[in-house]
N, C-alpha and C positions, 0 to 999 in steps of 0.2 A: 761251364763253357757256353751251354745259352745263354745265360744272363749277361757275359761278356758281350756277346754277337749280339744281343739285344742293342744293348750299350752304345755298343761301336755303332750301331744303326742308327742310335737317337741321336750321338754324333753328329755323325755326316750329314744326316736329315738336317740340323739343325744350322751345320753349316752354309747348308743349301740353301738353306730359306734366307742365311744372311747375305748371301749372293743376291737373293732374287728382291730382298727390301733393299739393295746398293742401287741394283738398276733401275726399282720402280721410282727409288729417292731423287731421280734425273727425269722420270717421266711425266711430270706433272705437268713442271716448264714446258715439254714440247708441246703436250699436247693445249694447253693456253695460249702458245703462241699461233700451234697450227690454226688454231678457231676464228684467226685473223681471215686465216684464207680460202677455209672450206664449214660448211654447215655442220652442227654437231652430230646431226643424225648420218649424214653422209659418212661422217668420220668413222662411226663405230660400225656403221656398213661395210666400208672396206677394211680397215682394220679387224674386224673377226671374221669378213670374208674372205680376206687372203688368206688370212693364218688356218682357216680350217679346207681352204685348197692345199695349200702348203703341207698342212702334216698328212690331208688325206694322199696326195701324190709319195709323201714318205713313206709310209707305211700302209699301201696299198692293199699289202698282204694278210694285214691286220682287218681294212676295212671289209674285205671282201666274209670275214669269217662274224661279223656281228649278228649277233643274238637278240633277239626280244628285251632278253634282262638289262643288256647293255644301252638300247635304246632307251627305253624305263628309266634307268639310274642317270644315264649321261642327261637327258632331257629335265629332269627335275633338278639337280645343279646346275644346269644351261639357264633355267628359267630364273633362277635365284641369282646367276650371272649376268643374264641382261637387267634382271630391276636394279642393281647394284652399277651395272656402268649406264645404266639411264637417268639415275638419280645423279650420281656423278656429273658426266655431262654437263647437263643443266643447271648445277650447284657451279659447278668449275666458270662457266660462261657469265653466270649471274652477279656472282659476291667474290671476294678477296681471298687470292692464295693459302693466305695462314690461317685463314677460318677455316676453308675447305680443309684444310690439311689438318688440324686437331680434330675436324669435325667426325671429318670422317677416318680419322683414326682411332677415336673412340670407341673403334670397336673391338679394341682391346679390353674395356671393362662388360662390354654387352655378350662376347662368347662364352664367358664361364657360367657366367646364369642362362644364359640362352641352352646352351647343352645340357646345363642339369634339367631345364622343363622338358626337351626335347628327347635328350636321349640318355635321359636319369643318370646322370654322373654331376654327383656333388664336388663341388669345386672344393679343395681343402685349402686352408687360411692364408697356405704361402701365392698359391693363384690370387685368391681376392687379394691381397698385398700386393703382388706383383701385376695386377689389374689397375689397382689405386694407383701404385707411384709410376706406372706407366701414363699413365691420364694425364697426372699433376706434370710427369716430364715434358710430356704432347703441351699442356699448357704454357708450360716456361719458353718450348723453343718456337712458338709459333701463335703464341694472343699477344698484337699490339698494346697499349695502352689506349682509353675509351676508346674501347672498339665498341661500336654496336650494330646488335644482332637484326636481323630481320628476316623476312619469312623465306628468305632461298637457302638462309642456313637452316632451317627446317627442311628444308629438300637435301640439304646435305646429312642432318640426321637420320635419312631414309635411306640416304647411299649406305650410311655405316650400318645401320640395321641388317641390311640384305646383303653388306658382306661379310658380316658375321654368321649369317643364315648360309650361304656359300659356302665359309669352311667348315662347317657340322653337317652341310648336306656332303663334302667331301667326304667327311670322316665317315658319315653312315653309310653311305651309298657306295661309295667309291672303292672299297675294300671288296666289293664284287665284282668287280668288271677289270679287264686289262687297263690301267689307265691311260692307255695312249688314245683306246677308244673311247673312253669317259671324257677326256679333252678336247676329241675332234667333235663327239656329239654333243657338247656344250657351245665351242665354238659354233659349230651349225644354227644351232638351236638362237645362241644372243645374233646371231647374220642376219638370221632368216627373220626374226621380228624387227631388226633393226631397218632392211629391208623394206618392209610393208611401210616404217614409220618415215620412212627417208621418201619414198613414193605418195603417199599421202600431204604431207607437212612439206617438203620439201623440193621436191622431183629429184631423178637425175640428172648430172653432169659429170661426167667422165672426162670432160674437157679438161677437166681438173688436176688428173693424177699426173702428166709430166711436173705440176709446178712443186707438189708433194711428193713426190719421186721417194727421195733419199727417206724426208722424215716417217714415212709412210713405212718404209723397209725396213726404219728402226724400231716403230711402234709393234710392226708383226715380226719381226723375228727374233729383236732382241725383249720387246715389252709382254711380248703375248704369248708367243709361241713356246719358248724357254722354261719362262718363268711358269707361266700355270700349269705345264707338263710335269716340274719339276716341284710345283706345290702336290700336285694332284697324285704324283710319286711316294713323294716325303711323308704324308699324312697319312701312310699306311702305317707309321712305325715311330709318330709322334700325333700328340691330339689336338685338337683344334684350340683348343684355350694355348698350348705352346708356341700353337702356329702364326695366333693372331697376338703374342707379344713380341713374337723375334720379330715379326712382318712390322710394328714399330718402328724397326730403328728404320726403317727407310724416311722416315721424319728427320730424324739425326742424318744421315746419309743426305737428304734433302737439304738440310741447312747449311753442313759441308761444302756440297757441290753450289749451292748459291755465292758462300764464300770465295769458292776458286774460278768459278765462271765468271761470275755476275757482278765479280768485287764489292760484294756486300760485304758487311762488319758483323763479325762473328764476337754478340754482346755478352757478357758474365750473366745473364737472364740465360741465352740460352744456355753456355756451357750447363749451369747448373741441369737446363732438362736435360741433355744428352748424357750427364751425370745419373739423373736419377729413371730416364731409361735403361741405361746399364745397369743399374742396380737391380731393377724389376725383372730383367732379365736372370742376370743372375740367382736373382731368389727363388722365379719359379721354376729353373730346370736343374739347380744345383739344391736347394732347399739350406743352402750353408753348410750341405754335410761335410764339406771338405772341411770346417771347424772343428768338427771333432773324430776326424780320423787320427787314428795314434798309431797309424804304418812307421813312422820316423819316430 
């Protein structure tokens, strides 16, 4: 009976994550376009400053009961959160869509070995498989022809890095602490530097947020707040290497939605990756046992 309720957990977990790679597969676009009209640093200012007003006003009752421990864990995934959307950012403003977008989905091959140094769990063959044709599919739906590379996709290689490091620091940490408070002290935590870099580099203007109104209240409650609640939930009851190839398909999910938006042409290059991310999916959380089950 536990191994069922296991099951059914890794499920719905898994579910969820497909949920939350749908909606980030949309939130590329917004935030490229918002960059037209507000500074980057501002942006992830208010974007994880609202969101961690937002949940600390939800669950007040929570914040008011926080621990030392929970400070500790939520801040050391906070800090691997902001070097991840700092990298981002400035990748995103600098170099091409589709680059940033394999680029820093790469890190789908970087979690499995990253957690074996980390937190000694050897990835078994179907992960590094499901690692590889994930990569290859990230490359089918999303590298032009002579594309060339340059040093801000290097910046984008840092983004994938540290968010590979985010969900192992989930996995580790996160398994201690309630996670609604793991989220808000992360969100505090990417604010609060983003803050300082936004006053430094930048200044404020607040004059700003009628004209960002709407996109703003999509980026914190549908991009932010949901979603990484809902990662930081999930990855108690699936691992990090499962985590960052469902988080994939938001690449696929992404090309889709460019498809029906943006009346882009959805090419036989990409189907084949959005092919052979399903497939990687498949392989790492099913492992093909359903081939040799002999129920029927």
């Amino acid at each position: 009976m536990k191994n069922d309720k296991n099951e059914k957990l890794k499920l719905v977990s898994s579910v969820a994550l497909a949920i939350v790679a749908l909606v980030w597969g949309t939130t590329f676009a917004v935030i490229k376009d918002t960059l037209s009209v507000v500074q980057p640093f501002s942006l992830m200012m208010l974007r994880f400053g609202f969101s961690a007003l937002l949940l600390s006003v939800l669950y007040i009752g929570k914040i008011k009961k926080v621990k030392l421990k929970d400070i500790k864990n939520g801040s050391i995934i906070g800090i691997f959160m902001f070097l991840a959307f700092y990298f981002m950012i400035i990748s995103i403003k600098n170099t091409t869509a589709s680059k940033v977008s394999f680029i820093i989905g790469a890190y789908v091959l970087i979690v499995p070995f990253l957690a074996w140094v980390i937190n000694r769990k050897k990835p078994d063959r179907y992960a590094v498989i499901g690692a590889i044709l994930a990569t290859i599919g990230l490359g089918f739906l999303t590298i032009e022809k002579e594309i060339a590379f340059n040093i801000w996709d290097i910046v984008a290689g840092c983004c994938s890095f540290f968010f590979a490091a985010h969900m192992i620091a989930i996995e580790r940490y996160g398994k201690e602490s309630d996670p609604i408070l793991i989220t808000v002290i992360q969100f505090i935590v990417t604010a609060g530097i983003f803050i300082i870099l936004t006053g430094y580099f930048e200044g404020f203007d607040f004059l700003i947020l009628p004209r960002i109104k709407w996109t703003l209240g999509y980026l914190v409650v549908i991009s932010t707040v949901i979603p990484f609640a809902i990662q930081t939930i999930v990855q108690r009851h699936i691992s990090s290497t499962s985590t960052a190839l469902i988080l994939t398909l938001q690449s696929v999910f992404g090309a889709i939605f460019a498809v029906w938006y943006l009346n882009e042409r959805m090419t036989f290059q990409m189907e084949i990756g959005c092919v052979l991310v399903f497939i990687a999916i498949v392989t790492q959380e099913t492992k093909w046992k359903f081939l040799t089950k002999k129920d029927w």
